[in-house]
DOSENU-863873 format. One record per residue: x, y, z of N, C-alpha, C in turn; residue in three letters. Coordinates in steps of 0.05 Angstrom, whole numbers, plus 5000, padded with zeros to 4 digits. Last residue first. Example, Ala and Ser with C-alpha at 12.3 -4.5 7.8 and 13.67 -1.06 7.14 Angstrom:
2
525749555142527349795143525850015157SER
526448865156524649105156526449345156ALA
END
This chain:
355
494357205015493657445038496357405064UNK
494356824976497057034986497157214999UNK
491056424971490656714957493956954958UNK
493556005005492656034969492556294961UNK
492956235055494656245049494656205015UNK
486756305051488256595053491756595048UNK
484355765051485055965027486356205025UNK
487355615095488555465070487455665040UNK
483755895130487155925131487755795112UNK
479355715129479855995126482856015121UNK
479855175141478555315107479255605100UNK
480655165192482455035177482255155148UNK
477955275235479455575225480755405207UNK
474654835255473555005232475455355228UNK
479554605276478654515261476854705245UNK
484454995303482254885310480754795279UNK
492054825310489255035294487454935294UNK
495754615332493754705346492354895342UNK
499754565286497854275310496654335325UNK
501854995278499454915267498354575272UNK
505655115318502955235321500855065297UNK
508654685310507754695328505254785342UNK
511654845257509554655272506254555285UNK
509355665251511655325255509355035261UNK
508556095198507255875216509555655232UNK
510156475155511956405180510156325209UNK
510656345112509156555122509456555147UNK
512655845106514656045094512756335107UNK
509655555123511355545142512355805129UNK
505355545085504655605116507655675124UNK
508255395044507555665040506355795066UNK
508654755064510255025056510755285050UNK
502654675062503654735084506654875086UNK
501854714996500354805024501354885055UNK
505054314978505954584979505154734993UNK
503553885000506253915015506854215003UNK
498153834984498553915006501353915021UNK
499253784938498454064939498354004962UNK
501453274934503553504928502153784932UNK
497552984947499253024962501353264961UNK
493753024907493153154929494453164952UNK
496852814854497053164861495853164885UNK
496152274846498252304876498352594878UNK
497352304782496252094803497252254827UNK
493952784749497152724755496452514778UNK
489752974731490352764715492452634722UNK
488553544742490053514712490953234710UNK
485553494798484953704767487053654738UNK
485652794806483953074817484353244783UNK
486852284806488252484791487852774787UNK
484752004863484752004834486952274830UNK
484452074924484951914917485751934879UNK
482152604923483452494949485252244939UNK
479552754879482352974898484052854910UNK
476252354870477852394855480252614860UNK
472252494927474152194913477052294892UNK
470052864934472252934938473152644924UNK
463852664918465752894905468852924900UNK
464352294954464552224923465252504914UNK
464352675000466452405000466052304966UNK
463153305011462053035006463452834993UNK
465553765021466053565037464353335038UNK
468654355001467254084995467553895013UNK
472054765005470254765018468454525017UNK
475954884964476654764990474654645005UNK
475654864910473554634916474854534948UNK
479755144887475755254879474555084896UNK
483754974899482255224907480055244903UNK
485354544861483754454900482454794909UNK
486054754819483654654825482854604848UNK
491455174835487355314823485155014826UNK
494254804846493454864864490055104857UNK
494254454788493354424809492554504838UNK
495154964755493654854759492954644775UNK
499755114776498955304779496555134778UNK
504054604779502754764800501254934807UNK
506454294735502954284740502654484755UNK
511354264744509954284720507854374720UNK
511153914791512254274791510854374765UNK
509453394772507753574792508353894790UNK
513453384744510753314728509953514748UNK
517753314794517853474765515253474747UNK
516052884819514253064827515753284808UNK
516252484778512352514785513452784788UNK
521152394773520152534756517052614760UNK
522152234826523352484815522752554791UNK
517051884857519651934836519852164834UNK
514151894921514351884900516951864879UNK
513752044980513151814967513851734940UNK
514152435001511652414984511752184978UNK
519852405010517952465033514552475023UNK
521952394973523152264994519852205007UNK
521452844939520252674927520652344954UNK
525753174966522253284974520553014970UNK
530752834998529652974971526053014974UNK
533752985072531752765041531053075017UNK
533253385107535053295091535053145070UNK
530853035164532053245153533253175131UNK
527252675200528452615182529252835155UNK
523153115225524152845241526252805231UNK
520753525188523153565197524153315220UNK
518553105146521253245135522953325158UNK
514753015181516352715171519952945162UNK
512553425183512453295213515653145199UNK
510953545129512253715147513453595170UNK
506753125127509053145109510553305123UNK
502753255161505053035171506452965157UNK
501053775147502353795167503953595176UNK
499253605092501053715095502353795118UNK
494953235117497153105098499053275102UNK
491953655145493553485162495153315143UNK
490154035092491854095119493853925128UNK
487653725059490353775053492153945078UNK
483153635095484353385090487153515085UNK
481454095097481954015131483653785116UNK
479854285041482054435057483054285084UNK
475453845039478453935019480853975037UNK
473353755103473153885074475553815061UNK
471553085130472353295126472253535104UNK
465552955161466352945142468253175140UNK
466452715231465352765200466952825182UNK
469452495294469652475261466652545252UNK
469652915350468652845333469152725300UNK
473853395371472653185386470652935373UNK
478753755371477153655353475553365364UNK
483654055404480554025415478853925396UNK
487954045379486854325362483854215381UNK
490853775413491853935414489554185411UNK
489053175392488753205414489253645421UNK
489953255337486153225348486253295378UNK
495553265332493453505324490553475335UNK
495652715350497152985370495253285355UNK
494152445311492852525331493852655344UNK
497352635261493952705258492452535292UNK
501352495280500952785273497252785273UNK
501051925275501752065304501852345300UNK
500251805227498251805248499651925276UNK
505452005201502752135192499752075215UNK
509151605226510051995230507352045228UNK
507251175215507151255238507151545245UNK
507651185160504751185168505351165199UNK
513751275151512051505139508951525153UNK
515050705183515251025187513251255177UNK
514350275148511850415166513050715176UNK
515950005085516450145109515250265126UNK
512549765056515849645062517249745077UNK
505749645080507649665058510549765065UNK
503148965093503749215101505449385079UNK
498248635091500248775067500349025068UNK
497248355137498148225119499148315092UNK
495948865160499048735165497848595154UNK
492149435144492249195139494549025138UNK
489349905193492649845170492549565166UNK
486250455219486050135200488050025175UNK
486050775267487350705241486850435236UNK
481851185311483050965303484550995276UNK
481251545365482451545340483151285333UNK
475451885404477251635400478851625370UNK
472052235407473552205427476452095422UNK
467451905395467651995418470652025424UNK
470951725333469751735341468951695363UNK
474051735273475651855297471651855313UNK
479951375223477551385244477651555272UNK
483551195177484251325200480351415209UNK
485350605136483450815147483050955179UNK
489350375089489450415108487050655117UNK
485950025040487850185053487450215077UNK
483949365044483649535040485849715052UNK
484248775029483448965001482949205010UNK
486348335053488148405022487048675015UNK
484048265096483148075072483848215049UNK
486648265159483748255147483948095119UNK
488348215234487948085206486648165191UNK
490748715288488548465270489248445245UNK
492249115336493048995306491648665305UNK
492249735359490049535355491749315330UNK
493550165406495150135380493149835386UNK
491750825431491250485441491650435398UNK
494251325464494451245445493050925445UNK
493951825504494051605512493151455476UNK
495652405531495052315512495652005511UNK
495753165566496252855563494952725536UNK
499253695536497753525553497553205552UNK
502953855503503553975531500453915544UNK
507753775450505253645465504953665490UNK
510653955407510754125439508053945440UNK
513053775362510253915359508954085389UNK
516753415382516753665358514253815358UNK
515553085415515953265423516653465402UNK
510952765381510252905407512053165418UNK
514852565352513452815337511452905363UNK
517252195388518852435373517452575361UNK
513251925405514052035422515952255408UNK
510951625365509851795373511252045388UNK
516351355351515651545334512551715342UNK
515550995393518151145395518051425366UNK
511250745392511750955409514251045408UNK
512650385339510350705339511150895358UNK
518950265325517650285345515050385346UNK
519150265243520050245276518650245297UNK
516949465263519649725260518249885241UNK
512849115310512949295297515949445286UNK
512448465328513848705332513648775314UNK
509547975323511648015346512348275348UNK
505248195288504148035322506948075336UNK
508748075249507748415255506248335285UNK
510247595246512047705241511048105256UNK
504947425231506847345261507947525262UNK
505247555175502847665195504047505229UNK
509447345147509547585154507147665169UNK
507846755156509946805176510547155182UNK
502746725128502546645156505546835173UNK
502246815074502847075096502947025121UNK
500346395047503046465047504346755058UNK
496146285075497546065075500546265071UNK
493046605044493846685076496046505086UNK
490246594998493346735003494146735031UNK
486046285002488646114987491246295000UNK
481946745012482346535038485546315025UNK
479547074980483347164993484246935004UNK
474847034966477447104948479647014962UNK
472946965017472746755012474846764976UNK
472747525040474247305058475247075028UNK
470947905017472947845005473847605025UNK
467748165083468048205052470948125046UNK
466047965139468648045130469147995097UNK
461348545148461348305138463948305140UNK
457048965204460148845182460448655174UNK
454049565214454149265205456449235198UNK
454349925278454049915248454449635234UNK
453850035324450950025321451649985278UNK
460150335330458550235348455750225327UNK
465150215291463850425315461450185313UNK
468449925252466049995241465750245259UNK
473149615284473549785261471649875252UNK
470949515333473449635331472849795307UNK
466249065327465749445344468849615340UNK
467648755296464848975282465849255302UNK
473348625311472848765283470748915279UNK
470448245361472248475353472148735326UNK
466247895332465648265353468448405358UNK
469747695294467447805286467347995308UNK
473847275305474547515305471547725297UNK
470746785325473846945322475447105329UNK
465746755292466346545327469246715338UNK
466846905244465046955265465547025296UNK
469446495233470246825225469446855252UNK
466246055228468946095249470846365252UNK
463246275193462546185222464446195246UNK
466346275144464246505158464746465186UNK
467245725143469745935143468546155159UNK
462545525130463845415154467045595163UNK
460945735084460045845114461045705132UNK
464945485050465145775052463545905079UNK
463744965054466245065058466945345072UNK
458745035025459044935055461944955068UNK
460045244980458445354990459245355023UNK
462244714961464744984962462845124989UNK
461144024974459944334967461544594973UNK
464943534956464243754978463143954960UNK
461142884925462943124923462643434950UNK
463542284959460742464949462642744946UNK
465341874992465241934955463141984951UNK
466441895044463141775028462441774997UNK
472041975045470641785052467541695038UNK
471442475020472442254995471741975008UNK
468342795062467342765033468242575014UNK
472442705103469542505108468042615080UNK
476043015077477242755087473742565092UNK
473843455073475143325056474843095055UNK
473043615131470343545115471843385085UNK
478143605151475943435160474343425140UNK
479944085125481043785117479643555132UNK
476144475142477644435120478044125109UNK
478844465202475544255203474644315166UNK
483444595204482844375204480444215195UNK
482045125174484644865158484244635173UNK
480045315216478445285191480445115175UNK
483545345261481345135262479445095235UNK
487445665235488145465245486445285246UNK
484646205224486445995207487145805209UNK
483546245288481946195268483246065241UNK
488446265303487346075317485046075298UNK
489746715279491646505277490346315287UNK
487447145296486647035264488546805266UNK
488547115351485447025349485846985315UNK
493547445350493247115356490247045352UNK
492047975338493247735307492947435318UNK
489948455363487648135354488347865331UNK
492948665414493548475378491048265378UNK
493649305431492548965443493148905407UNK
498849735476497749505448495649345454UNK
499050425493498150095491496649955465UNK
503050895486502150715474500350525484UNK
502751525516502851305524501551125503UNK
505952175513505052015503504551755515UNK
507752645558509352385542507752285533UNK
505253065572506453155543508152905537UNK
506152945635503653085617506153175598UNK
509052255648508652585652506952715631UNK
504351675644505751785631506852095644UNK
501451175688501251505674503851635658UNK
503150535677502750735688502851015667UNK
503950015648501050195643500350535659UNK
509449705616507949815643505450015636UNK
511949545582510549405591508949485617UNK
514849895551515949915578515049685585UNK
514750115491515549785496517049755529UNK
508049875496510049815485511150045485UNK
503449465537505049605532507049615523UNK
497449055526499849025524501149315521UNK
491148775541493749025530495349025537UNK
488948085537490548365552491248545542UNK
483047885516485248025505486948255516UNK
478247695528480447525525482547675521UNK
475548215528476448145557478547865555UNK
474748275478476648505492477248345514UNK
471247765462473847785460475348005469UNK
468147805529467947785490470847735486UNK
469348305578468848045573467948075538UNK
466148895577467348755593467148465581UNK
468749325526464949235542466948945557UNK
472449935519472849675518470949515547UNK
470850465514470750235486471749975496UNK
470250735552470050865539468850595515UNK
474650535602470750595601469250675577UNK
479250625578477850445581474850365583UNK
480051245579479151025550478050795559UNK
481451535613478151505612477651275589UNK
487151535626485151415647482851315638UNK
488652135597489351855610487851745632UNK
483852395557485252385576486352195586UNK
485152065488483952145517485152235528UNK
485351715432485151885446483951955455UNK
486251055405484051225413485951425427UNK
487750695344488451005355486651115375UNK
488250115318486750305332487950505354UNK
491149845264491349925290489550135296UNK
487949305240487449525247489749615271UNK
486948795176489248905207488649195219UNK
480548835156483548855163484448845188UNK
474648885155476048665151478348645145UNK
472049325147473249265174475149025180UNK
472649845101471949525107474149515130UNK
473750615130474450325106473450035117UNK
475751275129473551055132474850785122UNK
478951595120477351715142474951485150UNK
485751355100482251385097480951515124UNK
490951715083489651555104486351615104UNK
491551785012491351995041489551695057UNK
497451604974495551624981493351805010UNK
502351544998502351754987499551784977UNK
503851045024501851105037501751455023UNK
501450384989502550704975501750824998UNK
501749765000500050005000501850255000UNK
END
């Protein structure tokens, strides 16, 4: 997965998730995790002190839980009772029904990982299927060791890359992070979620992509900013709020790791973003006309597509110019991790305009 793409604000629940909640320290628990089900099979885990105590106000605190041993135990009992039904189908030489295969996979989905996943990755009172199970179910076999492989440990550290853009950004309250990792089914990006309160991400470790840095720097900016700018609620963002926080955790990433080529830090080649310079006048005239939008098919093609001229990946480069023309006007960081959410439209066009 490309993370030069923009972290979803949504996505199928049927991945690896890490889940992002933010709080005061203390209140999450009461918050999302219903006593007993699978949360109550499932200790949290601290990384990487192993301890749960309070953090000083402006350290950050990780906890993990991994819902990867539950897809392992599921993979595990559907390969067996798999080769059971096989095995008593050639016994009675009668042919297996795929069908019956396929809800006996369901079921043990179900049995699994199902109330995890519905209330983690959906929120609360919404439906979930695990879509694409029954496509994907051949490839898992050969992701077993890299999906362990992310159950044992993360590089790099999250909390150690929370904790460095915590302190770049001056984080001067508390903040308690809950890092979530599960299984899903090949097919979706990564989706950042923010509800009571709470921040999640949905990153699919069975295909992770080759380096996590960039999607640590970018979720640990986009919650130190929720925590900071008082944004208490996911809806819909606009234009302008999306190319904000891209361009604030492009910024984040540049100054962590100093010194890279711009195209470093986008993700991209050296010729995209030469195409992109090419383009600039018109791409930053099209996100202009259309900061204010914030219905999700509209925005599709900004966020994701080739927005105004067709260039894959322009809504990243207008938001790394975006926030460069912040700093050059002489915004830092710091301060703009703690611009409140509806001053975001005003400020992205006044910087566009050149007020």
């Amino acid at each position: 997965m490309n993370l030069s793409t923009r972290i979803r604000s949504s996505g199928a629940v049927a991945a690896l998730a890490l889940a992002v909640a933010i709080s005061p320290i203390g209140e999450m628990e009461a918050r999302i995790a219903p006593q007993g089900g699978l949360w109550g099979s499932l200790p949290p885990e601290i990384s990487p002190s192993g301890e749960m105590a309070e953090a000083p106000q402006g350290q950050p605190v990780l906890r993990v839980t991994s819902f990867v041993p539950r897809f392992l135990e599921f993979h595990q009992a559907a390969r067996e009772a798999e080769l059971e039904a096989l095995e008593e189908a050639r016994e009675s030489d009668v042919e297996l029904d795929p069908e019956e295969l396929e809800g006996m996979r369901r079921d043990l989905w179900d049995e699994y990982l199902g109330e995890a996943a519905e209330e983690l990755a959906r929120g609360p009172g919404e439906p979930w299927e695990p879509q694409g199970l029954e496509e994907v179910w051949s490839r898992y076999g050969d992701r077993l060791e890299r999906i362990r492989a992310a159950d044992a440990g993360l590089s790099p550290d999250p909390q150690a890359v929370l904790r460095e853009v915590a302190q770049l950004l001056r984080l001067d309250v508390p903040l308690e992070v809950h890092l979530i990792k599960y299984v899903g089914t090949f097919r979706d990006d990564p989706a950042f979620r923010l509800w009571n309160g709470n921040y999640t991400l949905l990153l699919p470790v069975e295909s992770l992509p080759a380096t996590l840095r960039p999607l640590f720097i970018d979720l640990s900016t986009r919650a130190i900013h929720a925590r900071l700018s008082g944004r208490p609620e996911e809806g819909d963002l606009s234009l302008a709020q999306h190319l904000f926080l891209r361009g604030l955790a492009l910024r984040v990433h540049e100054e962590v790791a100093p010194g890279l080529p711009a195209q470093e830090y986008l993700l991209r080649s050296r010729d995209w973003l030469l195409t992109a310079e090419q383009r600039d006048g018109r791409i930053l005239d099209g996100v202009r006309q259309r900061l204010g939008e914030r219905d999700p098919g509209a925005l599709e093609p900004y966020l994701d597509g080739g927005g105004t001229t067709g260039l894959a990946g322009e809504f990243d480069y207008a938001a790394w110019r975006i926030s460069g023309l912040l700093l050059m006007d002489g915004w830092t960081l710091d301060r703009l991790a703690r611009v409140p959410e509806h001053e975001v439209d005003d400020l992205v066009a006044e910087i566009l305009r050149g007020d």
